[in-house]
N, C-alpha and C positions, 0 to 999 in steps of 0.2 A: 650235067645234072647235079643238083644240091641235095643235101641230104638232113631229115631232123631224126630228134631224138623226143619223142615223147615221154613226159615226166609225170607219173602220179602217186604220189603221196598218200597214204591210205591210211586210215582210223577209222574202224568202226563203219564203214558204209555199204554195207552189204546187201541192202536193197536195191542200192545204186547201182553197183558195178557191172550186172549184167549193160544196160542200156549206157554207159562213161564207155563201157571197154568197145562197144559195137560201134558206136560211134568214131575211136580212135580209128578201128578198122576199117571203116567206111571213107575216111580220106580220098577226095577224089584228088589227082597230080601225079604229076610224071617227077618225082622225086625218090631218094632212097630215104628208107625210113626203118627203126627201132622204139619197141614200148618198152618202157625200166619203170614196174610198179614198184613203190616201197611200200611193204606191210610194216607199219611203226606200228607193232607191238599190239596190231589188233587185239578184242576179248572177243568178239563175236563172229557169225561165220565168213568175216571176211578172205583172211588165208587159206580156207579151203573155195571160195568160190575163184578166187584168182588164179591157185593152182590150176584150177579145172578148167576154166576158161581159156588160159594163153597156153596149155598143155600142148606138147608139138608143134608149134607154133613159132618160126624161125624169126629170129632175131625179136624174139620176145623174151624180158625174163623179169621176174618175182622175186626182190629182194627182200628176205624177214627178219626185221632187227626189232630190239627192246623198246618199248617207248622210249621215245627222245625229243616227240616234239616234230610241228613241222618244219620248220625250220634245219632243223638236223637230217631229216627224211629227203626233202629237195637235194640237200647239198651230199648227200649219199646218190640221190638218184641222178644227178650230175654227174659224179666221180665216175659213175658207171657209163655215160651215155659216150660214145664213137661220133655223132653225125655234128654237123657245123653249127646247125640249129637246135636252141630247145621249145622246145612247145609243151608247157607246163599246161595240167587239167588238173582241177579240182575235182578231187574223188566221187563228186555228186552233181558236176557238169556235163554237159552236154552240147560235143562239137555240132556245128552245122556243118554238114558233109565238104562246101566248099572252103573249111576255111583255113586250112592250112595253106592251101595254092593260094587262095587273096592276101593272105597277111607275108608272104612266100614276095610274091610278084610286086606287093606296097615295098618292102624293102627296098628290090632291085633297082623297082624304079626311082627312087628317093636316094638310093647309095645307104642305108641306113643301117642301122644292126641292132634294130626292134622296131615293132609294125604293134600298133592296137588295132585292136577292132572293139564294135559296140554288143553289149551285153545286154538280156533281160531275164525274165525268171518264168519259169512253169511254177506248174502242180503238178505231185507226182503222181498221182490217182491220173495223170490224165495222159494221153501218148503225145509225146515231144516233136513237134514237127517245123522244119522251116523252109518258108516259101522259093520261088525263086531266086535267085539273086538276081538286082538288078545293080546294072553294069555302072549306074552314075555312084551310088551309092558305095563300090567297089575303087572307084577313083583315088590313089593317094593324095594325103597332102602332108605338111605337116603341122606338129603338134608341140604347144608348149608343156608335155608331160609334168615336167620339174616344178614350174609354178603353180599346175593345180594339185599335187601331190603335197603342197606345202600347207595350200588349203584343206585340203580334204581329196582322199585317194578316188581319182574315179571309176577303177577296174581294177578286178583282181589280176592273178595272172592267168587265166583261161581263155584270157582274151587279148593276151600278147603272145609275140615272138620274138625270142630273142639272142645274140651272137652266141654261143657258146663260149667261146674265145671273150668277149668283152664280160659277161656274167663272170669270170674266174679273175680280169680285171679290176674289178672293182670289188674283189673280196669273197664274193658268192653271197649268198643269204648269210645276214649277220647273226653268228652263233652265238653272240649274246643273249639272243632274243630265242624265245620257246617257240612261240608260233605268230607273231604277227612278222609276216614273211613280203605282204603284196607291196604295203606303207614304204619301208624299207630299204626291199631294195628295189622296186621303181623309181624312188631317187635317185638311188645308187648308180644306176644306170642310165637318166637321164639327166644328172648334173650337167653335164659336158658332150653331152651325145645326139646327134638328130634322130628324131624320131616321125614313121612312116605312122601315118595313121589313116583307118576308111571309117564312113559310119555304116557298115555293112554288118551286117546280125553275125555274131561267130561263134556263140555261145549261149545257153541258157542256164541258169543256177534255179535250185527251188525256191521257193519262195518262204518255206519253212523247212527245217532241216533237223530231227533229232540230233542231239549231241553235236551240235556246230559249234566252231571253235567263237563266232559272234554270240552264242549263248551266254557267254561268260566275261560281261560286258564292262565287268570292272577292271576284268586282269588284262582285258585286249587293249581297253585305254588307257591303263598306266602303261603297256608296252607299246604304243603311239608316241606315249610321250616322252617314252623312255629313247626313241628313236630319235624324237626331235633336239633330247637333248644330246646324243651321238653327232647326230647331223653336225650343230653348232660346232663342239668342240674340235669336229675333226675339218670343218671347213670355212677358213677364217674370213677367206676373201667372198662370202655368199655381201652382198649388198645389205646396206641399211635398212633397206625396204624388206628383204628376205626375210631379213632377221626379226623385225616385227614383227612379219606376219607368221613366221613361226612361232613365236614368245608367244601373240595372240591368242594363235589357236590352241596352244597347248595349256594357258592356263584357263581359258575359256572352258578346255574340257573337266581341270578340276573342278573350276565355279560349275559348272552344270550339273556335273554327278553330284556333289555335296548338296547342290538346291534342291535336286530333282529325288535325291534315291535316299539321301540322308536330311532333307530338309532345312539345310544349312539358309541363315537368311542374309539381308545387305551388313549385316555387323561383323558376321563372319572375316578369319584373315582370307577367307578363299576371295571372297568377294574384291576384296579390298586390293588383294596380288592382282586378279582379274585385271582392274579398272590401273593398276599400278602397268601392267602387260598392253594397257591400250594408250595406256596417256602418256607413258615416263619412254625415256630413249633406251635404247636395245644394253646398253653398256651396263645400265644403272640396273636392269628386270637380269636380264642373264642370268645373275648369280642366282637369285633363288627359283629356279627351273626345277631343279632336284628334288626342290620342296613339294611339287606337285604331281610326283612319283605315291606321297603318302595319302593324295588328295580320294583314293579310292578303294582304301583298305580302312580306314580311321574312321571313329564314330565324325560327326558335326562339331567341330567348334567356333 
């Protein structure tokens, strides 16, 4: 018998936490299991409803530190966790009862040491339900995680599982970074690693979320791109082709916030990096990557 560690990170969601924490409870598997919530410095009544919830509650426990970020939160709720696996949830997620055992059994079968599954989103006005599972749907296969994280991230991590042993491998969530945690290190752990994947439901997110860390959409994509530029430097042998289509997408994202939030037009240097990031070979665009860190704090020029 295998064993996880469930991982939630908490800020403010206090609404949430009744129906995130019931759900972790609801796991259906013949596995050993622990929940390690991090209270990051909530203001609201999150710390008291978590106390009260996992209260008596064995191999549950409630860690309450200052804010720090998620990224700091996770890799605290790591340090604490015992079992081989983590199963990270989003403080305003919602497991589907099967899906620890599916993403459990994708590994086994695959030999892997992280399993996705597919996500979608509720309304929280409305009760969270998921259908049967049906078994084709549940099928591993695998997945090139790495190349579409390069493009654009397809799941958070609510919707993975993954080594506890290999996540401390590859660094844990990068404590550079504040809170863009999913971008990251799904890289991180997919650079060099097979990955178990089903398209079977395992998670729901809202659809709208006061105070989400996606609210704050200028600091989350300069910290995308802040990663891309990590990525590069710390891994020289990624392909020609990689390395484009990182440069790409990461000055693509300055050009867009400049056009779109700032009104920056085709004169602009964003524009010009852009089309510099799509035309010019990876060696020649590299260097100025850095520059597109200020692409979303600066007025338009």
């Amino acid at each position: 018998m295998t064993g996880v560690s469930f991982i939630v990170p908490v800020w403010n969601k206090a609404i949430y936490l009744p129906a995130v924490l019931n759900a972790i409870f609801a796991q259906e598997g013949d596995f050993a299991r622990e929940l390690i919530v991090v209270d990051d410095g909530s203001t609201d009544d999150s710390p008291a409803i978590l106390d009260r919830i996992c209260a008596g509650r064995a191999d549950t426990r409630v860690i309450h530190q200052k804010n720090q970020g998620q990224v700091a939160a996770s890799n605290a709720g790591v340090r604490a966790a015992t079992q081989p696996w983590l199963k990270f949830v989003d403080a305003d997620d919602v497991l589907a009862p099967y899906a620890t055992r599916v993403l459990l059994d994708a590994a086994a079968s695959i030999g892997a040491r992280i399993a996705v599954g597919a996500t979608t989103s509720y309304v929280f006005s409305e009760k969270v339900t998921f259908g049967d599972l049906d078994p084709a749907q549940a099928a591993p296969y695998r997945r090139d995680l790495f190349a579409e994280c390069i493009v654009n991230c397809p799941c958070n991590l609510s919707a993975t599982l993954i080594d506890r042993a290999l996540y401390w491998e590859v660094g844990g969530a990068d404590a550079r970074l504040f809170y863009v945690i999913d971008t990251a290190l799904l890289m991180r752990i997919s650079r060099r690693h097979a990955v178990a994947a089903v398209n079977a439901l395992v998670a729901k997110g809202p659809v709208t979320a006061p105070g989400r860390m996606s609210g704050d959409q200028g600091r989350m994509l300069r910290e995308h791109n802040h990663a891309m530029l990590y990525l590069l430097a710390e891994n020289p042998d990624l392909t020609w082709r990689q390395r484009r289509q990182v440069l790409e997408r990461a000055f693509g994202r300055a050009w867009k916030w400049q056009r779109r939030k700032l009104g920056a037009s085709i004169t602009s240097r964003w524009f010009w990096l852009y089309a510099l990031a799509k035309l010019g070979p990876p060696a020649l665009v590299e260097p100025y990557l850095g520059s597109t860190l200020d692409a979303f704090t600066e007025a338009s020029t």
